[in-house]
C-alpha positions in Angstrom: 43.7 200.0 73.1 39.8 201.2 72.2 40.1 199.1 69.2 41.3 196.0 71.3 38.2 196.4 72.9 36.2 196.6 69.9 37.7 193.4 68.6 37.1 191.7 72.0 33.4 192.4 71.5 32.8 192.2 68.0 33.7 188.5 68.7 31.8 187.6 71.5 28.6 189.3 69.6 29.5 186.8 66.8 29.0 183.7 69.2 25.7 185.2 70.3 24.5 185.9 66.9 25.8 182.0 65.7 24.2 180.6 68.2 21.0 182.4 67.9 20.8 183.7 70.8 19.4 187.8 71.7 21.2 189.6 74.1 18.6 189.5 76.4 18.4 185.8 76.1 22.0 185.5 76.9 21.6 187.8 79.7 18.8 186.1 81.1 20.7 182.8 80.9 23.7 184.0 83.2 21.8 186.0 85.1 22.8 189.0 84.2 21.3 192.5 83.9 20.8 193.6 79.8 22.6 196.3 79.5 26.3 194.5 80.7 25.8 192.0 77.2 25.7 195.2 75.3 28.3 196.9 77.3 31.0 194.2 76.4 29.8 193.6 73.1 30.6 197.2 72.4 33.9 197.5 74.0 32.4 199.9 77.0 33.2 197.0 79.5 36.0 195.0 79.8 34.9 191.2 80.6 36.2 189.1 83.2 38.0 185.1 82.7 34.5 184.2 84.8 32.4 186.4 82.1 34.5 184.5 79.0 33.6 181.3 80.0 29.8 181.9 81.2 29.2 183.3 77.3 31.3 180.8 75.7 29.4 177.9 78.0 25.6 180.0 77.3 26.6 180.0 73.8 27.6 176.3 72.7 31.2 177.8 72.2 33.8 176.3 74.8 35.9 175.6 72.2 36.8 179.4 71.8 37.4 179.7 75.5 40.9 179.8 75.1 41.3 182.0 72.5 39.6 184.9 74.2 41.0 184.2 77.4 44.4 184.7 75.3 42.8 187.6 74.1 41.6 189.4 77.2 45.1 188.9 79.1 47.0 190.6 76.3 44.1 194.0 76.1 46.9 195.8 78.0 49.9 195.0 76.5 48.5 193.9 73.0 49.7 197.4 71.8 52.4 199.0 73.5 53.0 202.8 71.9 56.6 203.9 72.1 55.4 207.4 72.8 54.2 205.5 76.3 57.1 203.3 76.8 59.9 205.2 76.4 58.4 208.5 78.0 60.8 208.1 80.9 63.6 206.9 79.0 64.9 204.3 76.8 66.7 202.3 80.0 63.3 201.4 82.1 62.2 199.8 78.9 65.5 197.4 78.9 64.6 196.3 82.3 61.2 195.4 81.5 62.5 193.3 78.8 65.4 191.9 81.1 62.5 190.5 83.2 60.4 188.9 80.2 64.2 187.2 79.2 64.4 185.4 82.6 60.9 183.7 82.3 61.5 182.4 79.1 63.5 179.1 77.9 63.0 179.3 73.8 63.9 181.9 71.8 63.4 182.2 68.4 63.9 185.9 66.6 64.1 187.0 62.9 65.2 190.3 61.7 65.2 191.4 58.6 66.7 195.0 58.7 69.3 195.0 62.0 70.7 193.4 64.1 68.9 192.1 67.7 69.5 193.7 70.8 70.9 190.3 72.3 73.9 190.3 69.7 74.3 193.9 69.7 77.9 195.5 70.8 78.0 198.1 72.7 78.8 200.4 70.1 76.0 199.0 67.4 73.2 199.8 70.2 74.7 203.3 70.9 73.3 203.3 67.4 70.4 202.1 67.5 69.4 203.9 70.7 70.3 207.2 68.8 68.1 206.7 66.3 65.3 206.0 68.6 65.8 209.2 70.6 65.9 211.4 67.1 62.7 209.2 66.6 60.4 209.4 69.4 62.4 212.8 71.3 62.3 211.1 74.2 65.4 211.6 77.1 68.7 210.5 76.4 69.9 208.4 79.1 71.8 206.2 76.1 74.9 205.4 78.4 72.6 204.0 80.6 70.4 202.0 78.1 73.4 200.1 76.7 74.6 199.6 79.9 71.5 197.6 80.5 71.4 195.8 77.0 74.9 194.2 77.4 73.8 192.9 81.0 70.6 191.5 79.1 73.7 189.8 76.7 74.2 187.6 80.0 71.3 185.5 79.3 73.1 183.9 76.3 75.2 182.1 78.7 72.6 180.7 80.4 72.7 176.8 79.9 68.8 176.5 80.8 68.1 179.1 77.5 68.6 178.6 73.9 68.5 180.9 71.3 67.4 180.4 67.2 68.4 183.3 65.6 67.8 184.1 61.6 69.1 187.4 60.1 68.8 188.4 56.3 72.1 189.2 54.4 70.2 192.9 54.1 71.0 193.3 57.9 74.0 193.0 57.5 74.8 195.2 55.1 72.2 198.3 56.0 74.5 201.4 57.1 72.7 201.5 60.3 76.0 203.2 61.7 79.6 203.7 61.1 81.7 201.3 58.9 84.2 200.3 61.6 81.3 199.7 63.9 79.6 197.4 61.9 83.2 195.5 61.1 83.0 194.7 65.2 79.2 194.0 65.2 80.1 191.2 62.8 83.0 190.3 64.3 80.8 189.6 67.5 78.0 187.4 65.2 80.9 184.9 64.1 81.7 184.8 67.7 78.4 184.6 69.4 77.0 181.7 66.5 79.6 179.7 68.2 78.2 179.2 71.7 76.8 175.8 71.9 73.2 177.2 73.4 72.7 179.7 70.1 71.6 179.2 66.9 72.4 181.4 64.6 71.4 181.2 60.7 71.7 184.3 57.5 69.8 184.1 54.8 71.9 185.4 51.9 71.0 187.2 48.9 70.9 184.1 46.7 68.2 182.4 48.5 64.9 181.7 47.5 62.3 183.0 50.3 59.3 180.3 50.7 57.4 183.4 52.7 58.8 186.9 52.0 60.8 188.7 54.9 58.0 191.3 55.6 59.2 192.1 58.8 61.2 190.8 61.9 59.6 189.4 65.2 60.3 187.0 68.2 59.0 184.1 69.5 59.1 184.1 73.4 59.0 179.9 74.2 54.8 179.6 72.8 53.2 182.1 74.4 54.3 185.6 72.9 54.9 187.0 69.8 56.7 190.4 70.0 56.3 192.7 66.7 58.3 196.2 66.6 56.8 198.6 64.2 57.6 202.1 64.0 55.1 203.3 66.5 54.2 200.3 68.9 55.6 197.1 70.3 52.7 194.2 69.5 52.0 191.4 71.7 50.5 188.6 70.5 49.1 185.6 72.1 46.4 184.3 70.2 46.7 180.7 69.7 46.3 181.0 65.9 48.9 184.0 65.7 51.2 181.8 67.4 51.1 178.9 65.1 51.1 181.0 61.8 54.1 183.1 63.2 55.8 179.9 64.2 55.4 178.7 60.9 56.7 181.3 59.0 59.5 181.2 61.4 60.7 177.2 60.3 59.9 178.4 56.7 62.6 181.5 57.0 64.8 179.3 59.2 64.7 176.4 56.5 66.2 178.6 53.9 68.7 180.1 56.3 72.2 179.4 56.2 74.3 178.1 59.1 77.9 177.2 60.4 80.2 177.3 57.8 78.2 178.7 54.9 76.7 181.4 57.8 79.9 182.6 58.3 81.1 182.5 54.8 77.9 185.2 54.3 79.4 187.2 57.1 82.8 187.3 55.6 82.0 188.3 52.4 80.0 191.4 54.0 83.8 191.8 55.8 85.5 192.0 52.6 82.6 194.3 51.0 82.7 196.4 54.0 86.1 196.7 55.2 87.6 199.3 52.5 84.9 202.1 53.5 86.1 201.6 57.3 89.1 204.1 58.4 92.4 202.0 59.3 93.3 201.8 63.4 94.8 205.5 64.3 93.0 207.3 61.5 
């Protein structure tokens, strides 16, 4: 968060400085007292929308307006730590994201390393959720978590949403849980790519990356770009993050499989996976 603010300064003293301007000069010509130019150019102070555009106005640079706009409204939730989010549980944090589902319209995700939440079954995010109690030791309220990740699932039957999903073959194949477990979560892909509102492409082993799959991350409509690492949820909203994360996006999705050959991927992971899976009644 401090560092937020650092970056938040650091640029604005750049403006100054480019338009040779002191900070008293730039102080004088907004009327302001001294000390608040050095307070938000240090990160001690945290500017307001008004305070963005008098600086980018005094300092020739309305053309950057937006950008730190984009910038300040994103300070809090910029870098989420899980330590934070899940303090109270993994369920609260479902509903948050329940809520950010129902304001958006587009949404494009790629994972390179498991499955997403919204294609999950129940069993696969019993999984997951386990993994990120052992993790961050947080309270285990998992019954109630899924519970509230397969009502998120209704959204994909929403006509007014639509859904671009691209999965690596890896995710497919990582022994994130049980066998038999991942046999029904890919019985539930096939089934899912088939709704007319989702999209749903793998890109299999034999496929030549343009951009390599570094790491997965979402595209809410074009205003947010979620990013999960191992200790914090980024938000992005910087107009330039959106554009290079949206490109790297067509890039993986134009070497994606889809329909047929998607589900010809998922098969074969069937066949490779299905003798390590215990029969019914074992």
């Amino acid at each position: 968060m401090h560092e937020a603010h650092d970056a938040l300064g650091k640029r604005l003293r750049e403006l100054r400085r480019q338009a040779g301007m002191s900070g008293r000069q730039l102080a004088e010509s907004l009327a302001w007292p001294p000390s608040k130019v050095s307070k938000l150019e240090n990160g001690r102070q945290t500017p307001t929308d008004d305070d963005i555009r008098g600086w980018t106005r005094s300092t020739g640079k309305e053309g950057q307006t937006e950008a730190l706009l984009a910038s300040l409204h994103t300070l809090e939730v910029q870098h989420a730590e899980w330590q934070r989010q899940l303090k109270t549980g993994l369920k609260p944090h479902q509903q948050e994201i329940t809520d950010l589902d129902a304001r958006t319209r587009l949404f494009r995700g790629f994972e390179s390393t498991f499955v997403p939440g919204l294609l999950q079954t129940t069993e696969y995010a019993r999984a997951r959720f386990a993994q990120s109690i052992t993790v961050f030791k947080v309270r285990n309220d998992i019954n109630e978590a899924v519970a509230a990740r397969m009502r998120r699932q209704e959204v994909l039957y929403r006509p007014d949403k639509r859904f671009h999903f691209v999965l690596t073959e890896a995710a497919l194949r990582y022994r994130l849980c049980p066998p038999g477990v991942m046999l029904g979560q890919l019985d539930r892909l096939v089934a899912l790519s088939a709704l007319p509102n989702v999209k749903l492409g793998i890109i299999g082993f034999e496929a030549a990356y343009v951009v390599a799959p570094a790491h997965g991350f979402w595209l809410l409509d074009n205003d947010r770009v979620m990013v999960e690492t191992f200790s914090a949820e980024l938000n992005l909203a910087q107009p330039q993050e959106l554009a290079l994360y949206s490109s790297i996006f067509d890039s993986l999705a134009a070497v994606a499989s889809y329909g047929r050959s998607a589900r010809a991927i998922i098969n074969r992971v069937v066949s490779d996976l299905a003798p390590d899976a215990p029969e019914d009644g074992e």
